[in-house]
mmCIF file of the protein (N, C-alpha, C, O) and its ligand, coordinates in Angstrom:
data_MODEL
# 
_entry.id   MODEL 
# 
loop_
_entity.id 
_entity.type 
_entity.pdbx_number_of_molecules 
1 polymer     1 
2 non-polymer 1 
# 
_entity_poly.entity_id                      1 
_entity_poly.type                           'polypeptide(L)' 
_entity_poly.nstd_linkage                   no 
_entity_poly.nstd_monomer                   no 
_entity_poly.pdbx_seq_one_letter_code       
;(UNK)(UNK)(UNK)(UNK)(UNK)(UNK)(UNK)(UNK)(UNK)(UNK)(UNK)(UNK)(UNK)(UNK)(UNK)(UNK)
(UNK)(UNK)(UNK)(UNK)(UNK)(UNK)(UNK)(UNK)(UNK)(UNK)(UNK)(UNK)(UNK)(UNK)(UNK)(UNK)
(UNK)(UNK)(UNK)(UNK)(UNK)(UNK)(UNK)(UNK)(UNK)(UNK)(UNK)(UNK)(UNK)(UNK)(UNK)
;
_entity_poly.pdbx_seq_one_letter_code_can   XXXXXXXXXXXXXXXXXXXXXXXXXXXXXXXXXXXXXXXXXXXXXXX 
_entity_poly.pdbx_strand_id                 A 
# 
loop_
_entity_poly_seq.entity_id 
_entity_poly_seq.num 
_entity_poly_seq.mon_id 
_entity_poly_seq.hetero 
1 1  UNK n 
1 2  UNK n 
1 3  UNK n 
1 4  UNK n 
1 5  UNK n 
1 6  UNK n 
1 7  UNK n 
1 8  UNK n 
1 9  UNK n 
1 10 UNK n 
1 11 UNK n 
1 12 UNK n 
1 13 UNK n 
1 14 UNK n 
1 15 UNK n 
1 16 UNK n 
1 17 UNK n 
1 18 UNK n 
1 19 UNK n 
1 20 UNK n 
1 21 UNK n 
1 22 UNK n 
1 23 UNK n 
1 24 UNK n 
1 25 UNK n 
1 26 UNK n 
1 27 UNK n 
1 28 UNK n 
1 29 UNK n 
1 30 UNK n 
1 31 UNK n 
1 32 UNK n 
1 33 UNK n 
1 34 UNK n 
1 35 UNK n 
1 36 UNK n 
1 37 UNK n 
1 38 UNK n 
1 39 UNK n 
1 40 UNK n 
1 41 UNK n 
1 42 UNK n 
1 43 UNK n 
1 44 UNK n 
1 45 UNK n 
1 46 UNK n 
1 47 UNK n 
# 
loop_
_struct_asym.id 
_struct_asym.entity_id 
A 1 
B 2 
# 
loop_
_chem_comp.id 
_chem_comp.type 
_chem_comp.mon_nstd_flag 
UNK 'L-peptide linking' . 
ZN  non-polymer         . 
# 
_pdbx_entity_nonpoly.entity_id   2 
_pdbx_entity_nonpoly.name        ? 
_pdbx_entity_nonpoly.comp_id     ZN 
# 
_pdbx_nonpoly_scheme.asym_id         B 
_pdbx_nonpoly_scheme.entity_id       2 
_pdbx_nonpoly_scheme.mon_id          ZN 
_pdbx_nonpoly_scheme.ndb_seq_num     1 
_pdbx_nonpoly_scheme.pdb_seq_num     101 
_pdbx_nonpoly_scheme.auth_seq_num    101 
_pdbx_nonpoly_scheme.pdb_mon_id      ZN 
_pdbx_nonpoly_scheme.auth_mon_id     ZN 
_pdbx_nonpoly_scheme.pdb_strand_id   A 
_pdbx_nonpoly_scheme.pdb_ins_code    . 
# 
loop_
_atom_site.group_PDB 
_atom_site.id 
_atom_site.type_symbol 
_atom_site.label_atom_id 
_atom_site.label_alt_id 
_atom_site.label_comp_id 
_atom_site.label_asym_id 
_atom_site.label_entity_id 
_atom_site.label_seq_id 
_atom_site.pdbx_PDB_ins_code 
_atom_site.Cartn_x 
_atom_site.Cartn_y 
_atom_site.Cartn_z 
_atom_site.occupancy 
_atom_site.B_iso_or_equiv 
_atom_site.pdbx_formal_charge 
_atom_site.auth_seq_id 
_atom_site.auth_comp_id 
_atom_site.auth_asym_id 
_atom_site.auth_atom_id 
_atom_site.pdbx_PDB_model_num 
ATOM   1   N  N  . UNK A 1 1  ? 135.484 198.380 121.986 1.00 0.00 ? 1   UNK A N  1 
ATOM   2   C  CA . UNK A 1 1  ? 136.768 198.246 121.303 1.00 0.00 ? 1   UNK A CA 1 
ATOM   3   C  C  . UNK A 1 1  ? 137.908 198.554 122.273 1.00 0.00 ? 1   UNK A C  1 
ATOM   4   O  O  . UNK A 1 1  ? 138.874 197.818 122.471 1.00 0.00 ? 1   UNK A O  1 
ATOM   5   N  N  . UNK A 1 2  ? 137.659 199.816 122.891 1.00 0.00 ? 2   UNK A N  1 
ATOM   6   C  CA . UNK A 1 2  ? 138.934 200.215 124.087 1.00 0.00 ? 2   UNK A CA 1 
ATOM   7   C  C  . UNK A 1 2  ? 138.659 199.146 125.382 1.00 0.00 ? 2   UNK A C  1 
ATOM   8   O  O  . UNK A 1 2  ? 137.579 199.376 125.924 1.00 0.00 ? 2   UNK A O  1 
ATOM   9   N  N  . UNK A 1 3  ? 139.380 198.086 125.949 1.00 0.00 ? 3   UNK A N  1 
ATOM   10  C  CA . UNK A 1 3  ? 138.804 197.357 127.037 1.00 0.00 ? 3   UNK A CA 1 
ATOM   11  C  C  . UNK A 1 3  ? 139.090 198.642 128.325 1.00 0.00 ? 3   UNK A C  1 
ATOM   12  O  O  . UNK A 1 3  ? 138.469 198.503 129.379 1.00 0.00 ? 3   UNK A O  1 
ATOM   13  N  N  . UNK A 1 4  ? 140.135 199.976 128.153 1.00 0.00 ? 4   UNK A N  1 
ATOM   14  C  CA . UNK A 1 4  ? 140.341 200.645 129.171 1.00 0.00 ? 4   UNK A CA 1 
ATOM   15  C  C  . UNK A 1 4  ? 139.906 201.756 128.962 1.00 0.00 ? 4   UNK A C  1 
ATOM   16  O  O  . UNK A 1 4  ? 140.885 202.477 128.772 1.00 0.00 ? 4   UNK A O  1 
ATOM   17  N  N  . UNK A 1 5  ? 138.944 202.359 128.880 1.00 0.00 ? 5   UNK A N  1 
ATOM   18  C  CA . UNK A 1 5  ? 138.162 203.447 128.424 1.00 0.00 ? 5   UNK A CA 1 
ATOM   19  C  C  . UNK A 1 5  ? 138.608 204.849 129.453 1.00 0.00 ? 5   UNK A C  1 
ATOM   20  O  O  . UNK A 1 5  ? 138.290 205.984 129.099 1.00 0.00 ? 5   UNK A O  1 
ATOM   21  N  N  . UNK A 1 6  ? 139.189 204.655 130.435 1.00 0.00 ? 6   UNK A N  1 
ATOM   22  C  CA . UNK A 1 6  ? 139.748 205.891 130.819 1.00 0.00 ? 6   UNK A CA 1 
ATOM   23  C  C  . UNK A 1 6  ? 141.302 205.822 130.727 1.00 0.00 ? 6   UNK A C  1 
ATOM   24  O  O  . UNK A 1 6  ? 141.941 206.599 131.435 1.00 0.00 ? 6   UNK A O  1 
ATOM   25  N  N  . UNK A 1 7  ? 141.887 205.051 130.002 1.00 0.00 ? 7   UNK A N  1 
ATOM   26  C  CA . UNK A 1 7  ? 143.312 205.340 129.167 1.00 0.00 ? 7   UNK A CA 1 
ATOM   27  C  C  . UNK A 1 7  ? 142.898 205.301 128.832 1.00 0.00 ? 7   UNK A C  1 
ATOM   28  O  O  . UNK A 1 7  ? 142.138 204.333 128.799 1.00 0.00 ? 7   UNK A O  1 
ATOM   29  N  N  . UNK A 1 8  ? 142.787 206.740 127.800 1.00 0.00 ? 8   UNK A N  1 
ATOM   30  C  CA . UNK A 1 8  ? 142.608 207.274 126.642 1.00 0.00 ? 8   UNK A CA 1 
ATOM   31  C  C  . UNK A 1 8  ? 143.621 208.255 125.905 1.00 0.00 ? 8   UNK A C  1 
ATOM   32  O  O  . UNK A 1 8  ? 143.473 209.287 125.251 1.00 0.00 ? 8   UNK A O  1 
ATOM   33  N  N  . UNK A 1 9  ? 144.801 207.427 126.323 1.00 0.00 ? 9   UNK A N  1 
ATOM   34  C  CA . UNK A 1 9  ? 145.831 208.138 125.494 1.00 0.00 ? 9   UNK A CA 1 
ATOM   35  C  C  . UNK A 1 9  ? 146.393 207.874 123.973 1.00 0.00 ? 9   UNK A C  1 
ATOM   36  O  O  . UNK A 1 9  ? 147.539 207.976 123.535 1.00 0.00 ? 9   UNK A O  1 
ATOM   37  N  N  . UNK A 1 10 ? 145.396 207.567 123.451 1.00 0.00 ? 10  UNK A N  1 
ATOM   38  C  CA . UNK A 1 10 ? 145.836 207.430 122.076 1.00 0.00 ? 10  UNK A CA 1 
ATOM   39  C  C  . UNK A 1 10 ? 144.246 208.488 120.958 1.00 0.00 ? 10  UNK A C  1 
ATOM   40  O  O  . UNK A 1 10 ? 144.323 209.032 119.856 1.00 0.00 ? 10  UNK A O  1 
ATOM   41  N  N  . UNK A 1 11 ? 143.201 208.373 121.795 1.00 0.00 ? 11  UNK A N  1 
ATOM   42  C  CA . UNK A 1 11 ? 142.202 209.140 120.908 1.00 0.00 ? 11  UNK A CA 1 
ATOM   43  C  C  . UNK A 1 11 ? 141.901 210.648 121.433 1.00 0.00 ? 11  UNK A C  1 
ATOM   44  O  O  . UNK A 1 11 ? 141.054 211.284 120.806 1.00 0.00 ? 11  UNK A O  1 
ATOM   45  N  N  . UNK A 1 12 ? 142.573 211.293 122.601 1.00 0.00 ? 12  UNK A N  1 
ATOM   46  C  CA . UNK A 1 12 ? 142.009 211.951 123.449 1.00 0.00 ? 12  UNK A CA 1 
ATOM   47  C  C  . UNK A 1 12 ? 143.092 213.182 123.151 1.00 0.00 ? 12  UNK A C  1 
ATOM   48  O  O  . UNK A 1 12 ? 144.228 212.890 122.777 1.00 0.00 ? 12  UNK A O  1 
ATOM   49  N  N  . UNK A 1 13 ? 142.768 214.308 123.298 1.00 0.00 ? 13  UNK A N  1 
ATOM   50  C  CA . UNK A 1 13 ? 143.748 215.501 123.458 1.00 0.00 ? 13  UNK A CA 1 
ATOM   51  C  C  . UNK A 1 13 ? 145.054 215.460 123.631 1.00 0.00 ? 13  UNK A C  1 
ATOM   52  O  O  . UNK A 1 13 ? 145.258 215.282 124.832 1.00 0.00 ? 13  UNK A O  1 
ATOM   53  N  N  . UNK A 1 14 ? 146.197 215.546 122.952 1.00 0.00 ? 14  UNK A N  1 
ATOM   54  C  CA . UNK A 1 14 ? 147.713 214.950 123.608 1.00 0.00 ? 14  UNK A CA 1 
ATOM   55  C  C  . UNK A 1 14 ? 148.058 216.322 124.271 1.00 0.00 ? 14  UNK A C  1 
ATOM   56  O  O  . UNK A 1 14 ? 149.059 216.196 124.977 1.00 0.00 ? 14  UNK A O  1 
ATOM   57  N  N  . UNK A 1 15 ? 147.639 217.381 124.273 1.00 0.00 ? 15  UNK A N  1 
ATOM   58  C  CA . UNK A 1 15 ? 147.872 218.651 125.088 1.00 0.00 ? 15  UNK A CA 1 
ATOM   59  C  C  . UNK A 1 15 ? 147.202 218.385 126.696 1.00 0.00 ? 15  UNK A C  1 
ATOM   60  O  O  . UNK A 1 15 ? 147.549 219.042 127.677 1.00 0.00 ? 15  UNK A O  1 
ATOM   61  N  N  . UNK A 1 16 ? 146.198 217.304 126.717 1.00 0.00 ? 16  UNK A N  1 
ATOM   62  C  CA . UNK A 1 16 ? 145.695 217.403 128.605 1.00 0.00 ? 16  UNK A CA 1 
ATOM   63  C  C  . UNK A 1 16 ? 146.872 216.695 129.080 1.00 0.00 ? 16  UNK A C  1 
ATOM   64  O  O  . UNK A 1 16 ? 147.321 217.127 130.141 1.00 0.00 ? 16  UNK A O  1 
ATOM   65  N  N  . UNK A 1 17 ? 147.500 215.682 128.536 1.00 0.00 ? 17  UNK A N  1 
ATOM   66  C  CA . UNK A 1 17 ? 148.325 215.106 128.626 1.00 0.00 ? 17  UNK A CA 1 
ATOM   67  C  C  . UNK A 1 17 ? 149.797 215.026 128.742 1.00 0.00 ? 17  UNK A C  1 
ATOM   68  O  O  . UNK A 1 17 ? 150.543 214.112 129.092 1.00 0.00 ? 17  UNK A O  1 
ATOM   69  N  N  . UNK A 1 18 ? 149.995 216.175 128.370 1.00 0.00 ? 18  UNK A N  1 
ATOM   70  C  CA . UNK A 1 18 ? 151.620 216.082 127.423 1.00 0.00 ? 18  UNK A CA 1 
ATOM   71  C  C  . UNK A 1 18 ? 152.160 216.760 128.801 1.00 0.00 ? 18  UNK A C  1 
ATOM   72  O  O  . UNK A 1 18 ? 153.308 216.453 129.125 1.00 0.00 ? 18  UNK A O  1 
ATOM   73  N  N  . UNK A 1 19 ? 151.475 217.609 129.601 1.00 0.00 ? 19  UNK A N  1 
ATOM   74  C  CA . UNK A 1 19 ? 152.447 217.978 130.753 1.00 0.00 ? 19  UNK A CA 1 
ATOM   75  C  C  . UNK A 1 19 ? 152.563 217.337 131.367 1.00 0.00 ? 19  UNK A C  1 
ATOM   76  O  O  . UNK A 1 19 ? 153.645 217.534 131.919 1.00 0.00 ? 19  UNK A O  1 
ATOM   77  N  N  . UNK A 1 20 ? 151.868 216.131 131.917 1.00 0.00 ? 20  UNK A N  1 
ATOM   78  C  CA . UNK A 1 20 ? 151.881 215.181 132.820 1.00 0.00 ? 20  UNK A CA 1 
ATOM   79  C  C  . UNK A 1 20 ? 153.027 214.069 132.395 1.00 0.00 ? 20  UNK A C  1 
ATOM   80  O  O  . UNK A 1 20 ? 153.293 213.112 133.122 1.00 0.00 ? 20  UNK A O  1 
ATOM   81  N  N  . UNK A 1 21 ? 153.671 214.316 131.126 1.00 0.00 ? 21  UNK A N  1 
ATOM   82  C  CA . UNK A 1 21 ? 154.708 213.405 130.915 1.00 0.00 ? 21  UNK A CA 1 
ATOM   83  C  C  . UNK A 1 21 ? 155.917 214.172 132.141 1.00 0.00 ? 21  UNK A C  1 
ATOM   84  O  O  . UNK A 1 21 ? 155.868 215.392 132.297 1.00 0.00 ? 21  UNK A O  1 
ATOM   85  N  N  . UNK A 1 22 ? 156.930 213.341 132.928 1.00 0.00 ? 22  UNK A N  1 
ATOM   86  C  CA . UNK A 1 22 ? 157.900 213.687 133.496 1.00 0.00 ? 22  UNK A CA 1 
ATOM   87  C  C  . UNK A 1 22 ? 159.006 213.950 132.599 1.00 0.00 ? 22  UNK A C  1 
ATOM   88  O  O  . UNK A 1 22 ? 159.232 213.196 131.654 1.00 0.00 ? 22  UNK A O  1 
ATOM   89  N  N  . UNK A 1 23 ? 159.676 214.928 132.827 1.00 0.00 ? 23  UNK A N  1 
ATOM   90  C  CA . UNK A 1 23 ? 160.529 215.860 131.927 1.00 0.00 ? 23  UNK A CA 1 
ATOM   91  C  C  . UNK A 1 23 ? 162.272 215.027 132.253 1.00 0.00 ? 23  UNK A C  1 
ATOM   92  O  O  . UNK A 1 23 ? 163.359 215.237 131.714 1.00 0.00 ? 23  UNK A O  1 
ATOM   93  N  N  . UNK A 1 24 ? 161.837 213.995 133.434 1.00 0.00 ? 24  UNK A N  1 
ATOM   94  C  CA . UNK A 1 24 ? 163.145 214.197 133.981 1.00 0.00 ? 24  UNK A CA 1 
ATOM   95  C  C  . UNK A 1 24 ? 163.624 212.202 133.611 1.00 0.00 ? 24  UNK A C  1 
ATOM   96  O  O  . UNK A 1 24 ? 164.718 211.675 133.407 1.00 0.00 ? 24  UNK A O  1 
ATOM   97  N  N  . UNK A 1 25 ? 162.466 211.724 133.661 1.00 0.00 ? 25  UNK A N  1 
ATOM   98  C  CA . UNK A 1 25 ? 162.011 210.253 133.561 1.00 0.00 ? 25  UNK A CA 1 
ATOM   99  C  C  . UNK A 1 25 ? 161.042 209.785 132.606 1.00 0.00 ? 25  UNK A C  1 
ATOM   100 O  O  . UNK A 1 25 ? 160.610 208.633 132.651 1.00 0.00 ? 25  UNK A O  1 
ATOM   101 N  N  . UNK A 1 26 ? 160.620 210.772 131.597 1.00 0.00 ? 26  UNK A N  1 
ATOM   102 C  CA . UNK A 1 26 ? 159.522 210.136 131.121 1.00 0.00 ? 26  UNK A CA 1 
ATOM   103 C  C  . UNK A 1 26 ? 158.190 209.708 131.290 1.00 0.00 ? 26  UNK A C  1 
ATOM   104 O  O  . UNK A 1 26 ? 157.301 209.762 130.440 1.00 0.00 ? 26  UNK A O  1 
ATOM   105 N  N  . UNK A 1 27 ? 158.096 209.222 132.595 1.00 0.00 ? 27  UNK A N  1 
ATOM   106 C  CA . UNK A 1 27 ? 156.368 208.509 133.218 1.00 0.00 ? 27  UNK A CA 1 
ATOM   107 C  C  . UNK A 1 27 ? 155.472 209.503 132.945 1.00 0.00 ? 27  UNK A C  1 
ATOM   108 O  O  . UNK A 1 27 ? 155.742 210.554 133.527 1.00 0.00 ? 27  UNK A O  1 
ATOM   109 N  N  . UNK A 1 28 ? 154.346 209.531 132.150 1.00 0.00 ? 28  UNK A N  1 
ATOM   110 C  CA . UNK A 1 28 ? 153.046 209.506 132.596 1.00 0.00 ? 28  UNK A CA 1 
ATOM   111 C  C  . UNK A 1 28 ? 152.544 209.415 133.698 1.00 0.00 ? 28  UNK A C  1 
ATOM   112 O  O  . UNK A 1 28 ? 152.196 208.294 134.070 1.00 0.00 ? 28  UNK A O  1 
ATOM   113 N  N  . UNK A 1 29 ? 152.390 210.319 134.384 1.00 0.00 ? 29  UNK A N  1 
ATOM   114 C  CA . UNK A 1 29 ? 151.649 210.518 135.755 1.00 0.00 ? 29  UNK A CA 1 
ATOM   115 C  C  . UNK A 1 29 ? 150.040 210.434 135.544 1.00 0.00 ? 29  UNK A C  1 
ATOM   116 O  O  . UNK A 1 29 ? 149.657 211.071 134.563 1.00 0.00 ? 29  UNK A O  1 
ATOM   117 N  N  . UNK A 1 30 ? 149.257 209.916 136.116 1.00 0.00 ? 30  UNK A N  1 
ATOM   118 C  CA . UNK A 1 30 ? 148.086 209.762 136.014 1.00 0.00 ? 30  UNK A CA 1 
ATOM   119 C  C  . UNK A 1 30 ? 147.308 210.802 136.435 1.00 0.00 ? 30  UNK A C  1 
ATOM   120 O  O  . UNK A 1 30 ? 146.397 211.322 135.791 1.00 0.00 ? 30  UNK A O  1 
ATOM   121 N  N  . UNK A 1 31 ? 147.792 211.177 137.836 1.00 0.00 ? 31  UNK A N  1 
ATOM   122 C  CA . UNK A 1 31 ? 147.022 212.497 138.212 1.00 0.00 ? 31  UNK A CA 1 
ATOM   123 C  C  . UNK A 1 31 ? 147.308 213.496 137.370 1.00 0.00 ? 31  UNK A C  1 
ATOM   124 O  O  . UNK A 1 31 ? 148.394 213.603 136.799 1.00 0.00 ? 31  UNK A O  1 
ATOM   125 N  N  . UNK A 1 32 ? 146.182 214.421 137.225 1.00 0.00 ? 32  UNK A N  1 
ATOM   126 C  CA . UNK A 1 32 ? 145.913 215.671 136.600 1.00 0.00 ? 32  UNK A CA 1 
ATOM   127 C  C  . UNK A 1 32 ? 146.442 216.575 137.508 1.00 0.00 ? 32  UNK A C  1 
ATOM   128 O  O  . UNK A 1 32 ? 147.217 217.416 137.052 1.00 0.00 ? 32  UNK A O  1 
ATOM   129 N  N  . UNK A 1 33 ? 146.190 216.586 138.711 1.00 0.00 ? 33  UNK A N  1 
ATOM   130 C  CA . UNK A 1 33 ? 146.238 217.306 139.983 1.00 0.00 ? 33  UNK A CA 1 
ATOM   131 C  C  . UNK A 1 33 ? 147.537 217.345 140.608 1.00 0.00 ? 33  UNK A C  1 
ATOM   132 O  O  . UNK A 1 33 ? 147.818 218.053 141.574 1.00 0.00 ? 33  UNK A O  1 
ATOM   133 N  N  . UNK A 1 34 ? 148.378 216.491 139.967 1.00 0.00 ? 34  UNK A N  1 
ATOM   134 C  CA . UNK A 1 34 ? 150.363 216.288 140.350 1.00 0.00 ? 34  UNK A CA 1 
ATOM   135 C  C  . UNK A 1 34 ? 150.621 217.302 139.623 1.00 0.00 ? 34  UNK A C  1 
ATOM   136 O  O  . UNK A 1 34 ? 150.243 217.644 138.503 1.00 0.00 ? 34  UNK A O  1 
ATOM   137 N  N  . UNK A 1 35 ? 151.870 218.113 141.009 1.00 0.00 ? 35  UNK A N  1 
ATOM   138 C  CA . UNK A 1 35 ? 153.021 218.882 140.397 1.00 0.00 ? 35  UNK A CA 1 
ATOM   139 C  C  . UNK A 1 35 ? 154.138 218.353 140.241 1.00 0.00 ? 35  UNK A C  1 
ATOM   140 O  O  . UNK A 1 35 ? 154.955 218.954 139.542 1.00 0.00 ? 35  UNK A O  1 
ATOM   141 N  N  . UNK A 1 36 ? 154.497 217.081 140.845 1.00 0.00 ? 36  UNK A N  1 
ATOM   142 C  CA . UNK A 1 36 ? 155.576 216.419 140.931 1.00 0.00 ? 36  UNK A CA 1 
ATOM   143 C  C  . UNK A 1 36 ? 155.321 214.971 140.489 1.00 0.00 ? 36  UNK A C  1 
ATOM   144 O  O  . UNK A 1 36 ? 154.278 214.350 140.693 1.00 0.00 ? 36  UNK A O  1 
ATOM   145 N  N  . UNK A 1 37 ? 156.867 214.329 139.595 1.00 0.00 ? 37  UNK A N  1 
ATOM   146 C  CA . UNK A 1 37 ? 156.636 213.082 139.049 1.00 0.00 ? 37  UNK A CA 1 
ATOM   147 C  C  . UNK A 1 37 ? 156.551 212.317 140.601 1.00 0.00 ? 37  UNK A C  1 
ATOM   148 O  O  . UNK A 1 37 ? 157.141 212.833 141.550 1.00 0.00 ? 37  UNK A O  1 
ATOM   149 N  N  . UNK A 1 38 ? 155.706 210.948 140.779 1.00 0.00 ? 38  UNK A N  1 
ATOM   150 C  CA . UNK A 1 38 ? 155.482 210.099 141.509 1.00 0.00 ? 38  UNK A CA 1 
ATOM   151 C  C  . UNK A 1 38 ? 156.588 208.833 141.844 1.00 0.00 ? 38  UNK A C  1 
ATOM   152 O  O  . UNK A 1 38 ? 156.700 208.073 142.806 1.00 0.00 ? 38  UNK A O  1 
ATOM   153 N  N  . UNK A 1 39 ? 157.292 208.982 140.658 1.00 0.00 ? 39  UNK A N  1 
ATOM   154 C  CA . UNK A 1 39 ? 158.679 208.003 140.247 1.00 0.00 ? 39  UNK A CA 1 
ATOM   155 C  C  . UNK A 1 39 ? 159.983 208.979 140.893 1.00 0.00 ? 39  UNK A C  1 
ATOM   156 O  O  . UNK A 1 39 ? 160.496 208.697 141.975 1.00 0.00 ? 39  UNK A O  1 
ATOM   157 N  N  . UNK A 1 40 ? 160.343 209.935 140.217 1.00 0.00 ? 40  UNK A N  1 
ATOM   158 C  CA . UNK A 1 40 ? 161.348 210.153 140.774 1.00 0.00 ? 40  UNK A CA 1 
ATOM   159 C  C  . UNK A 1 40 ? 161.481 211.678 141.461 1.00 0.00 ? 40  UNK A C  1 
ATOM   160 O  O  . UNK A 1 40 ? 162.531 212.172 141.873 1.00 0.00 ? 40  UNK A O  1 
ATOM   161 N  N  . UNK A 1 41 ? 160.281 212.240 141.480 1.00 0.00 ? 41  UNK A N  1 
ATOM   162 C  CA . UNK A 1 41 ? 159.786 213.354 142.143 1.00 0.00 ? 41  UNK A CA 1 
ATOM   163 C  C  . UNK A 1 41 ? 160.200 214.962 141.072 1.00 0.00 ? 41  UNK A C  1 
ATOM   164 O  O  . UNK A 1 41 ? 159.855 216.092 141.417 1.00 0.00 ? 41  UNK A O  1 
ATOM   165 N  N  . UNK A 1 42 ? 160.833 214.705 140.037 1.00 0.00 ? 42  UNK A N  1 
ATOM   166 C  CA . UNK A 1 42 ? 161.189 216.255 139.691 1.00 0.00 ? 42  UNK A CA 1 
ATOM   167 C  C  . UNK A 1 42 ? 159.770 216.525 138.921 1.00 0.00 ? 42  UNK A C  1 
ATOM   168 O  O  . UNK A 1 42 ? 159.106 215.775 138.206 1.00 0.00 ? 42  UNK A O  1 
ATOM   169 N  N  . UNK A 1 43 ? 159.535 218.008 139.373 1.00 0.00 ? 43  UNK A N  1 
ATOM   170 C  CA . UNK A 1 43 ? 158.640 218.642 138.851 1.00 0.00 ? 43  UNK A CA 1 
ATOM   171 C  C  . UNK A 1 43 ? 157.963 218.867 138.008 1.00 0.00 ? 43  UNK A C  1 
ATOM   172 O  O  . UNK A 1 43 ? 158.566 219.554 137.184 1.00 0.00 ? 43  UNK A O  1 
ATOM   173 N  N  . UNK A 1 44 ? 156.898 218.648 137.698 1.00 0.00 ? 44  UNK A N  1 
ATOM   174 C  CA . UNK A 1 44 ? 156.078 219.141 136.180 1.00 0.00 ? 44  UNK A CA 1 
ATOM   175 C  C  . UNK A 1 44 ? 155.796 220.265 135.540 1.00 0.00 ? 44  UNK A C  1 
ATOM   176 O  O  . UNK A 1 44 ? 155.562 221.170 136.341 1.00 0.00 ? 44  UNK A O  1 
ATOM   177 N  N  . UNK A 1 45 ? 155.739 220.502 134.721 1.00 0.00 ? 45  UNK A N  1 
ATOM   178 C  CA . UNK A 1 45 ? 155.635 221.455 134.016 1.00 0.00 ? 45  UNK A CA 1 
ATOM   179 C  C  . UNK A 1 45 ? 154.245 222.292 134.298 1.00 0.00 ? 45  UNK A C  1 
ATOM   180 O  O  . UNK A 1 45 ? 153.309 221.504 134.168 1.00 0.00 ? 45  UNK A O  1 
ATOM   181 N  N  . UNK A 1 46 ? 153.858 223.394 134.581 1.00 0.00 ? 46  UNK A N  1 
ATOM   182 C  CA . UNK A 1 46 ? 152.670 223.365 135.414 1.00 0.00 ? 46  UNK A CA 1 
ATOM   183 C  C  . UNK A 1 46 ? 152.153 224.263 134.496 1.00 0.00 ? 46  UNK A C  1 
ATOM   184 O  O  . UNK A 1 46 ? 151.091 224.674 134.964 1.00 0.00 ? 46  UNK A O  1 
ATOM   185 N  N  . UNK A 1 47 ? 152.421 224.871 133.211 1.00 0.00 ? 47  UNK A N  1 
ATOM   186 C  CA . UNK A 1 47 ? 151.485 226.328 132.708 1.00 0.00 ? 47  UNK A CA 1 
ATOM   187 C  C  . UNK A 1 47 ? 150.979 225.431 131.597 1.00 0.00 ? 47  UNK A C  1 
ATOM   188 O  O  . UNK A 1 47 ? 150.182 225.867 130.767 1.00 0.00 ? 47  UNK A O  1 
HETATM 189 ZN ZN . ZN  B 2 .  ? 160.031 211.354 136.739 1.00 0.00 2 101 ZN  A ZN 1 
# 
């Protein structure tokens, strides 16, 4: 049913997720492992 089975942002935890939104731009960063947005570089939320 999912053709992208690792986007899994609609059935999956929105808390692994929700810090990785950019605070400053919005994007979804993909890495788990980013402290910084990839788009426009301000920082993530890290706790
Ligand atoms: Zn950003």
């Amino acid at each position: 049913m999912d053709p992208e089975p690792r986007r899994d942002d609609e059935g999956g935890d929105p808390a692994c997720w929700a810090r990785l939104v950019c605070p400053e731009c919005g994007r979804l960063t993909e890495d788990p492992a980013a402290r910084r947005c990839p788009v426009c570089g301000a920082e993530l939320p890290t706790d």
